[in-house]
C-alpha positions as CSV (number, residue, x, y, z in Angstrom):
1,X,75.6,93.6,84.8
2,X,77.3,90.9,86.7
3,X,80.7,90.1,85.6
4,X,82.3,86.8,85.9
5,X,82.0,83.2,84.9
6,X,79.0,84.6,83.2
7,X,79.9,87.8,81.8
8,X,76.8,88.0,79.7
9,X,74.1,87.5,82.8
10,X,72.2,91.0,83.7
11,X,70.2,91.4,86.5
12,X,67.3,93.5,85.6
13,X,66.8,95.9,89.3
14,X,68.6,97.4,91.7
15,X,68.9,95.8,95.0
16,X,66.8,96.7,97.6
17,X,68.7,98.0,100.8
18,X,67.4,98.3,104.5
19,X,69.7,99.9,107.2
20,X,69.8,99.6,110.8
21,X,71.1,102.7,112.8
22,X,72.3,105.5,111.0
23,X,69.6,108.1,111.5
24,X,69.8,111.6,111.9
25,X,73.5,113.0,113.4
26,X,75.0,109.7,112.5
27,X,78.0,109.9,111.1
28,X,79.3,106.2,109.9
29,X,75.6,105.5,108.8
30,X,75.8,108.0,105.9
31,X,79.1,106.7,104.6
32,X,77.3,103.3,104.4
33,X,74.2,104.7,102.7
34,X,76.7,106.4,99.9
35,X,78.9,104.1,99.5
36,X,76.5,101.5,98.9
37,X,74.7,103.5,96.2
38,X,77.6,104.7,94.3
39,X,77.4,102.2,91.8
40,X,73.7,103.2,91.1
41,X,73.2,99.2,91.2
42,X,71.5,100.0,95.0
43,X,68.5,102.1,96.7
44,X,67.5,102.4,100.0
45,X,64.3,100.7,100.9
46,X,63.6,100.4,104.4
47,X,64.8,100.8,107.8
48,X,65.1,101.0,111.8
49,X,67.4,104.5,111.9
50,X,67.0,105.1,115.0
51,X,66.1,104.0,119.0
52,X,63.2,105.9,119.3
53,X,60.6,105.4,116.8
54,X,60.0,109.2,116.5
55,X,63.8,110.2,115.6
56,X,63.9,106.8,112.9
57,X,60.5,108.5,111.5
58,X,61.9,111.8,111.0
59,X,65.4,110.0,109.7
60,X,63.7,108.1,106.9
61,X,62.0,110.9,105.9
62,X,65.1,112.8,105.4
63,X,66.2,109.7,103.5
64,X,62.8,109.6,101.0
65,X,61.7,106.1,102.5
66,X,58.5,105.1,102.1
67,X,56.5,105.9,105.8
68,X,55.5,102.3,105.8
69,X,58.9,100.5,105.7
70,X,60.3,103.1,108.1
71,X,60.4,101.2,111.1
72,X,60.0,101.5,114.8
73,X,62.3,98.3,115.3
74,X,64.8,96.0,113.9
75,X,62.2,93.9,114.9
76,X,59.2,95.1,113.8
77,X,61.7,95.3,110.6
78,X,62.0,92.0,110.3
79,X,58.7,90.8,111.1
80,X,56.9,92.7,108.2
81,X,59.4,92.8,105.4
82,X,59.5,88.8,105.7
83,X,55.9,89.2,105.2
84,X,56.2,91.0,102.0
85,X,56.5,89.1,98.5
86,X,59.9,88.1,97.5
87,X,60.0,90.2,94.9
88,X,59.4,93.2,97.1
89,X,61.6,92.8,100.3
90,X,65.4,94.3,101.3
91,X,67.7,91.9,99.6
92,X,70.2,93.1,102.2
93,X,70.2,95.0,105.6
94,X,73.2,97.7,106.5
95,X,74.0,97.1,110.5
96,X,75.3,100.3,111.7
97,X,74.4,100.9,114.9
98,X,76.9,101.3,117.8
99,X,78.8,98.0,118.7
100,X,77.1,96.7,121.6
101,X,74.0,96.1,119.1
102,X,75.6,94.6,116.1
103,X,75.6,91.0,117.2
104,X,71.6,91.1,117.8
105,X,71.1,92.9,115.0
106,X,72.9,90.7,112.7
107,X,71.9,87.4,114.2
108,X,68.4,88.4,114.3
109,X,68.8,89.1,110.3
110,X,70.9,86.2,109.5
111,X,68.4,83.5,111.1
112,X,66.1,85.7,109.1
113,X,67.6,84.5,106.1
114,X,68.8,88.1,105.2
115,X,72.1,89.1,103.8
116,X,73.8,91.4,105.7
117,X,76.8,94.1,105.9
118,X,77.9,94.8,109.3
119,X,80.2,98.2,110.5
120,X,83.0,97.0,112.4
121,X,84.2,95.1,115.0
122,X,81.4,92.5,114.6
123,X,80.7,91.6,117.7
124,X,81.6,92.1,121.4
125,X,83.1,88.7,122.4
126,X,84.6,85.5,120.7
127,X,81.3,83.4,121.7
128,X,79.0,85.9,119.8
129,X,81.7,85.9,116.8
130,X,81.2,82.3,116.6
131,X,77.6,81.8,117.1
132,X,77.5,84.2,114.0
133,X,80.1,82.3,111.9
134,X,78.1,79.4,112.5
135,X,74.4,81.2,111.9
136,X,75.7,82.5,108.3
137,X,76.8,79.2,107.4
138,X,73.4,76.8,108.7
139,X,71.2,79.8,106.9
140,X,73.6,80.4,103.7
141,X,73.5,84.0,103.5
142,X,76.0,86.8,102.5
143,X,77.6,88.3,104.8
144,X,80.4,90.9,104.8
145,X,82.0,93.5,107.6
146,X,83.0,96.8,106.1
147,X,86.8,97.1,106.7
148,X,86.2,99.6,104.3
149,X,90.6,100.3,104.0
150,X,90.8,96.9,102.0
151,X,88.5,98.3,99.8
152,X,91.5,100.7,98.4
153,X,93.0,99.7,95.0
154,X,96.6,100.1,96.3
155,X,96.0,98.1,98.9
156,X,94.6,95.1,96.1
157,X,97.8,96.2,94.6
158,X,99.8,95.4,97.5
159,X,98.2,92.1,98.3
160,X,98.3,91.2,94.2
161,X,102.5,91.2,94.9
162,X,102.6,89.7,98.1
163,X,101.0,86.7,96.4
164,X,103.0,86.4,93.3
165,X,106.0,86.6,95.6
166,X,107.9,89.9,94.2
167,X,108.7,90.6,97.4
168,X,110.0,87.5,98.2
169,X,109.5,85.6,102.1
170,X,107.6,88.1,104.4
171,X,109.6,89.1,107.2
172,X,108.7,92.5,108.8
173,X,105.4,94.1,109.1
174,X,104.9,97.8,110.6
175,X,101.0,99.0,110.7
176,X,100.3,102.3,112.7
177,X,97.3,104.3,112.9
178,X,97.4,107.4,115.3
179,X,94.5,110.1,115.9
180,X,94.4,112.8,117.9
181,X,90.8,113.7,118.3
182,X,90.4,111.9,121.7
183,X,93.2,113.7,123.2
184,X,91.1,115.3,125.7
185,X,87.6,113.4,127.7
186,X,85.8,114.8,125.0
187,X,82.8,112.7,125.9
188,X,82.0,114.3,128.9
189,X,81.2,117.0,126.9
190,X,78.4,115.7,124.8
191,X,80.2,114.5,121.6
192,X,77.7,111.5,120.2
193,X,81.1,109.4,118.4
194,X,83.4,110.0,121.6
195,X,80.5,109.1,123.8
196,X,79.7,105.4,123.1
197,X,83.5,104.6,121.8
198,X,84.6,105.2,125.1
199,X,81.4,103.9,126.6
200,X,82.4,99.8,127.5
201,X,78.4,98.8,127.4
202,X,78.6,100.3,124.0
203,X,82.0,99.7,122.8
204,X,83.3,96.6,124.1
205,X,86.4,95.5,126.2
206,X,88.4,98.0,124.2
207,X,88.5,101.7,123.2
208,X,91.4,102.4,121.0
209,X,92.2,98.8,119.9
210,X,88.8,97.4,118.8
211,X,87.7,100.8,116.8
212,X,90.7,101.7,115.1
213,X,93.4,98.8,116.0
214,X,90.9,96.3,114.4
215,X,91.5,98.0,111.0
216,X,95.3,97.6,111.6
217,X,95.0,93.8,112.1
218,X,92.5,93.7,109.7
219,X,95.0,95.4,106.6
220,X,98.0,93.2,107.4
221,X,95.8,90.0,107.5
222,X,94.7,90.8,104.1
223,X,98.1,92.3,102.6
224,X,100.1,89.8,104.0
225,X,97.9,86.4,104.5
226,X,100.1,86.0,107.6
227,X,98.7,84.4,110.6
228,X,99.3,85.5,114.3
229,X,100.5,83.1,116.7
230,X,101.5,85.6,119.5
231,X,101.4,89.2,120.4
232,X,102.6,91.2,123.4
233,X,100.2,94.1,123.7
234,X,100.7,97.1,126.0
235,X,97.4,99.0,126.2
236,X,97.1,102.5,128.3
237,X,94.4,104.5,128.9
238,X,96.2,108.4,129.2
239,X,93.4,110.7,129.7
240,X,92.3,110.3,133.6
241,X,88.9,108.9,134.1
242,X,88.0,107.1,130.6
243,X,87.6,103.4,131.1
244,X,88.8,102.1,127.7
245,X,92.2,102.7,126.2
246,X,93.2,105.0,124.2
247,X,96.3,104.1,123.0
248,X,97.9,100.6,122.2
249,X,101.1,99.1,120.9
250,X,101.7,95.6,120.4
251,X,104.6,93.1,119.2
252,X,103.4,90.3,116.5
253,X,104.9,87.0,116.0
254,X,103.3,85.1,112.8
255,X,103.1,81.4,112.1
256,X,105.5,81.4,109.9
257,X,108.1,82.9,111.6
258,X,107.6,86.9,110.3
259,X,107.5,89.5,113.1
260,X,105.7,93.0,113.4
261,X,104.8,95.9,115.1
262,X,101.0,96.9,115.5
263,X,100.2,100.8,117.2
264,X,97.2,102.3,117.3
265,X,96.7,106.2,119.2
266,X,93.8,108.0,119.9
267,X,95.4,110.7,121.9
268,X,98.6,111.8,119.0
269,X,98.2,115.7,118.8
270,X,98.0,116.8,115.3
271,X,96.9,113.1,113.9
272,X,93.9,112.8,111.6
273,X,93.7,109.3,110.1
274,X,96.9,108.1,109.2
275,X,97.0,104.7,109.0
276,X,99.8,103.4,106.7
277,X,101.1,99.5,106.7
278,X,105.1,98.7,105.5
279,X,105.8,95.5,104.8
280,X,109.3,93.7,104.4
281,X,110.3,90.4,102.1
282,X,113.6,88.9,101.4
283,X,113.6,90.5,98.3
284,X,111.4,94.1,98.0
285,X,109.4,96.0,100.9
286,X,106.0,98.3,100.3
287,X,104.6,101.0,101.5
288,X,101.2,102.3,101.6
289,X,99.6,106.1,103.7
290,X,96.2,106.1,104.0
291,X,96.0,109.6,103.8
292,X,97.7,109.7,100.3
293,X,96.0,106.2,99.2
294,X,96.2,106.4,95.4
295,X,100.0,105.8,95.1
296,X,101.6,102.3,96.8
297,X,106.1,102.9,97.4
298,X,107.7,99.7,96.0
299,X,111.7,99.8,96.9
300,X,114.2,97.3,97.2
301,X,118.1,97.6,97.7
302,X,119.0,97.0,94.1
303,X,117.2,99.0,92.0
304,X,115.1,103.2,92.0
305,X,112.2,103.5,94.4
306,X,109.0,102.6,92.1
307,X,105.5,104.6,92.5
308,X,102.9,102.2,91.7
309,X,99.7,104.7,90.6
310,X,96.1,104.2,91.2
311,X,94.3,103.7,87.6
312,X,96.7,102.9,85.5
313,X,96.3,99.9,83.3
314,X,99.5,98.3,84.4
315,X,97.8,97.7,87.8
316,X,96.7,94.0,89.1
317,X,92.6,93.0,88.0
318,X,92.0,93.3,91.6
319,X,92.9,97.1,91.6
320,X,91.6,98.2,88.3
321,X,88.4,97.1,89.6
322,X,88.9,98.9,92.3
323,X,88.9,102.5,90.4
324,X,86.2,104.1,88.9
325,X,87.7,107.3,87.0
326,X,91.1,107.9,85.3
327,X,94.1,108.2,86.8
328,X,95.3,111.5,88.6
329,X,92.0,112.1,89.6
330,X,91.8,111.5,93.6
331,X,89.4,108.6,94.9
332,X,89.6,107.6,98.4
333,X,87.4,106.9,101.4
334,X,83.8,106.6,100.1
335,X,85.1,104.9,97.1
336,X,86.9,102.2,99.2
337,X,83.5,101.8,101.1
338,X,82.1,101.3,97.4
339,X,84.1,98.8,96.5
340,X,83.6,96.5,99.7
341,X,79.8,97.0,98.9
342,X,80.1,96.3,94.9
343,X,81.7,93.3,96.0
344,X,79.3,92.1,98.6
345,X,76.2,93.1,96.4
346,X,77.3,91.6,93.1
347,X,78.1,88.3,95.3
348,X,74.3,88.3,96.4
349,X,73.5,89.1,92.7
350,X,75.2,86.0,91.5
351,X,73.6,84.1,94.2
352,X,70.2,85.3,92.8
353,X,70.9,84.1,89.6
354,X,72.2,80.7,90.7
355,X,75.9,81.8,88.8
356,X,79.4,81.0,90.6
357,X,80.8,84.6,91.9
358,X,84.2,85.5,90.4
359,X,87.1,86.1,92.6
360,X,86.7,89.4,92.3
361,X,83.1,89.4,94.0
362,X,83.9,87.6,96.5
363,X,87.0,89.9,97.6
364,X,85.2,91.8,100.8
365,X,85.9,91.0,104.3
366,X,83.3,87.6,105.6
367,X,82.0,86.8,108.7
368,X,85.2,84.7,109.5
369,X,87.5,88.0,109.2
370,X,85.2,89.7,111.4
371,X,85.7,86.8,113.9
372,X,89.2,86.9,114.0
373,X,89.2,90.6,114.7
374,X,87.3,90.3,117.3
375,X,89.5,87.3,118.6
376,X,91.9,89.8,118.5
377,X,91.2,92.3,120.1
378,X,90.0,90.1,123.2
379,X,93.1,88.4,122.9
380,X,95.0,92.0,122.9
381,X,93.3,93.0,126.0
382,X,93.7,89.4,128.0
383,X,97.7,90.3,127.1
384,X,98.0,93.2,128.2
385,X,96.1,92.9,131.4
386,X,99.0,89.7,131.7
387,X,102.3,89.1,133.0
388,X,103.0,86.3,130.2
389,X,105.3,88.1,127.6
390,X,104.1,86.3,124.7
391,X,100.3,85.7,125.1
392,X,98.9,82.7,122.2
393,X,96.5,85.0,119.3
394,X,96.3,81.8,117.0
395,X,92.8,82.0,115.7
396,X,91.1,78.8,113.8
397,X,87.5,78.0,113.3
């Protein structure tokens, strides 16, 4: 079922899903692969798992694909499922492989005329970002980067308010997110994730800032609708001998006049995943923990603290959308992963059927959010490596 404009419209199959990366000992492939298929609207067709044809072999056999659409290649991946009938081909291709291969993976797809999801930060540098803005546009083709925290109905909550205005002109922004796990040169030591994170081939111009500081930017962009304008970034690498940063903290200055703090921390003993946002108007500030997702702090200075509860029916469309069971029940990452793919995958549904996607579909992170991230994080780098105290972060395509 497709809802929408056309409430009414059923699409008869599930979509077909290939994937890229995410073979055996992976760990954000997996995520991908469940999230996707929570829904049951999705099944896994075809893929390249892995680099080595004999580890992507064994991978899709773990993962009960058929041996002749496991593939040696994202090549050889594209090359034969564009030779198969329409009616038989991925509808969509899953790029999570490490960063340094998501921009020719997903161009390769795109001029393919394949929709894809891409794991963040989309690309390596602001050229690539654009050359793939402008490829998903000339070949029409869905395209969405899994910021999978958006995909939290709390977070829809939160946005919901900051666009009817309850709390008033936006003035102060706080976003943090501190781990602890690469406290210590852990990569040195064999561990896959802390290997090509801190690896700048693999990773990019940034450790700490593109993997986990990119969600930061990306959650007050889409809470707040603010726009940068400039930033003073301070980024420090702490454990001797790594070559990307592992901690960052950075002053925000917004278009329209709103300031904010962004930190991110890779080496903050004790620190799992707690990202959390708080955001200030003239009239009400929120609050949202990552770690405690279902429940959004509303307070103000002339009236109780409110709880705003995940699943209840007094909740914004956006956010009872969001949830899948009643409330009191916990839901959390995979289902915020979910939710960015039901999005993205009903969007490609309604473009199969030739019907107009409801606002709703069409709320998942594009190919233009992916660009600004990765403005940004190039843009947080150039500062810090600076003497200019305010360093220009206005993004426009």
């Amino acid at each position: 079922m497709v809802s929408g404009k056309n409430e009414e419209a059923f699409f008869p199959r599930k979509l077909r899903m290939g994937m890229v990366g995410g073979g055996r000992d992976a760990f954000i492939g997996a995520v991908h692969r469940r999230a996707a298929m929570l829904e049951g609207a999705v099944e896994l067709v075809a893929g390249a798992f892995s680099s080595t044809p004999e580890k992507c072999l064994a991978s899709g056999k773990d993962l009960y694909v058929d041996e002749s659409r496991i593939y040696g290649s994202y090549q050889e991946m594209i090359e034969k499922e564009n030779k198969l009938p329409e009616g038989e081909r991925i509808d969509f291709v899953s790029v999570v492989t490490p960063n340094h291969m998501h921009y020719p993976v997903a161009k390769a797809f795109v001029d393919a005329g394949f929709n894809v999801a891409c794991d963040k930060p989309m690309v390596h540098t602001v050229e690539q970002a654009m050359d793939l803005v402008k490829a998903v546009k000339e070949h029409d083709v869905v395209f969405a980067v899994t910021y999978n925290y958006t995909g939290y109905p709390m977070v829809k909550q939160a946005r919901c308010m900051v666009q009817n205005g309850e709390l008033g002109k936006i003035q102060k922004v706080i976003v943090e997110y501190p781990q602890g796990w690469l406290l210590d040169r852990i990569e040195v030591d064999g561990q896959k994730q802390a290997a090509w994170r801190t690896d700048p081939a693999r990773s990019g111009v940034s450790g700490c800032i593109g993997d986990i500081g990119s969600h930061c930017e990306n959650l007050v962009s889409y809470v707040t609708g603010l726009e940068l304008d400039t930033i003073c970034a301070d980024l420090t690498t702490f454990a001797p001998g790594r070559q990307l940063d592992d901690d960052g903290n950075i002053l925000l200055r917004f278009k329209d006049g709103a300031k904010g703090i962004l930190t991110a921390s890779q080496i903050s003993p004790g620190q799992e995943n707690s990202l959390a946002i708080r955001v200030w108007g003239t009239k009400k500030g929120l609050e949202w923990h990552q770690e405690d997702p279902n429940y959004l702090y509303v307070r103000s200075n002339d009236a109780p603290e409110q709880i705003y509860k995940r699943g209840n029916a007094y909740l914004c469309d956006a956010a009872k959308a969001g949830s899948r069971i009643p409330t009191g029940h916990p839901e959390a990452f995979i289902e915020a992963f979910a939710n960015i793919y039901k999005n993205f995958s009903d969007t490609i549904r309604a473009k199969i059927m030739g019907i107009e996607p409801s606002d709703i579909m069409l709320d998942f992170p594009t190919v233009e959010d992916g660009a600004r991230g990765v403005f940004f994080i190039n843009k947080a780098v150039e500062s810090s490596n600076s003497t200019v105290k305010w360093f220009p972060a206005s993004f426009s395509l």
